[in-house]
C-alpha positions as CSV (number, residue, x, y, z in Angstrom):
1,X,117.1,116.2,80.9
2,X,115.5,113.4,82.8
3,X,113.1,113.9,85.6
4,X,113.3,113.0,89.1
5,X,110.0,111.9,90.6
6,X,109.1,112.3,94.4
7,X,107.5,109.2,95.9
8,X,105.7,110.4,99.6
9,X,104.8,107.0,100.1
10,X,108.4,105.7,99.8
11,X,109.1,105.7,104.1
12,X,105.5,104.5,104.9
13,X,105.7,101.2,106.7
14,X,103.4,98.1,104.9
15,X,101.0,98.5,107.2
16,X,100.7,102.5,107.2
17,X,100.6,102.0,102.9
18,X,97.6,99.7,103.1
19,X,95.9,102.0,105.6
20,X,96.4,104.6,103.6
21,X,95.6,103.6,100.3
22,X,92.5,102.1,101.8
23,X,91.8,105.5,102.9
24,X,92.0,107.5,100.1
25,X,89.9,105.1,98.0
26,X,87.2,105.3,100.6
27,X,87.1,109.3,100.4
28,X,87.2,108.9,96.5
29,X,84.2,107.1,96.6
30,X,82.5,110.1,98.4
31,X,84.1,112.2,95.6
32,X,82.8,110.0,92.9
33,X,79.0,110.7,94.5
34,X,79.6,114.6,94.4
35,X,80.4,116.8,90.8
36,X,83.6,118.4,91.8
37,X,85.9,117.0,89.0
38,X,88.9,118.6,89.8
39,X,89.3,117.3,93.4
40,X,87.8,113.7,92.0
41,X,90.8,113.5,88.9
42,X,93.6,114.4,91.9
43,X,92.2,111.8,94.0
44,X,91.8,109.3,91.0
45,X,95.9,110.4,90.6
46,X,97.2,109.5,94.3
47,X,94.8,106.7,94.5
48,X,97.0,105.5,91.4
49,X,99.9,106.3,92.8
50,X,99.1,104.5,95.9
51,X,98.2,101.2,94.0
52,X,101.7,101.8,92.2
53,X,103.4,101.5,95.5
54,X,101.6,99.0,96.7
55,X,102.3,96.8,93.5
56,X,105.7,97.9,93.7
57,X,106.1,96.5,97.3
58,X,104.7,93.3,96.3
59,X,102.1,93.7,98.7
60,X,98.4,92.0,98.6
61,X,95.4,92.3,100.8
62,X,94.3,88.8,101.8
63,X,91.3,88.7,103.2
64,X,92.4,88.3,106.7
65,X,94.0,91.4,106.5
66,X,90.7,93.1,104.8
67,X,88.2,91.8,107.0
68,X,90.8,93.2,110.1
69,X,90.7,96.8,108.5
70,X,87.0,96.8,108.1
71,X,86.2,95.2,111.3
72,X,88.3,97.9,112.7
């Protein structure tokens, strides 16, 4: 029997994706400072998923784009 996996990411827009992901990588930082494990593996898990999406999209952060988002 073959699996059906869920993508949430699927209807976010390019922009929303990138914003996201850039998110979640900033609060795994902070999780990678602390010793919870558990909450730092499940963000490790939709941090990957995240960078799947992105990859899948064909979508790159040029630095325009990355000095936008951190100026912002």
């Amino acid at each position: 029997m073959n699996k059906i996996k869920f993508n949430p990411y699927y209807n976010l827009t390019n922009e929303q994706l990138i914003d996201f992901t850039i998110e979640e990588m900033d609060r795994l930082k902070i999780l990678s400072m602390e010793e919870d494990t558990s909450e730092y593996q499940k963000g490790v898990y939709i941090v990957n998923q995240l960078i799947i999406e992105v990859k899948r999209r064909n979508i790159s952060l040029n630095r325009q784009r990355l000095s936008r988002r951190i100026l912002l």
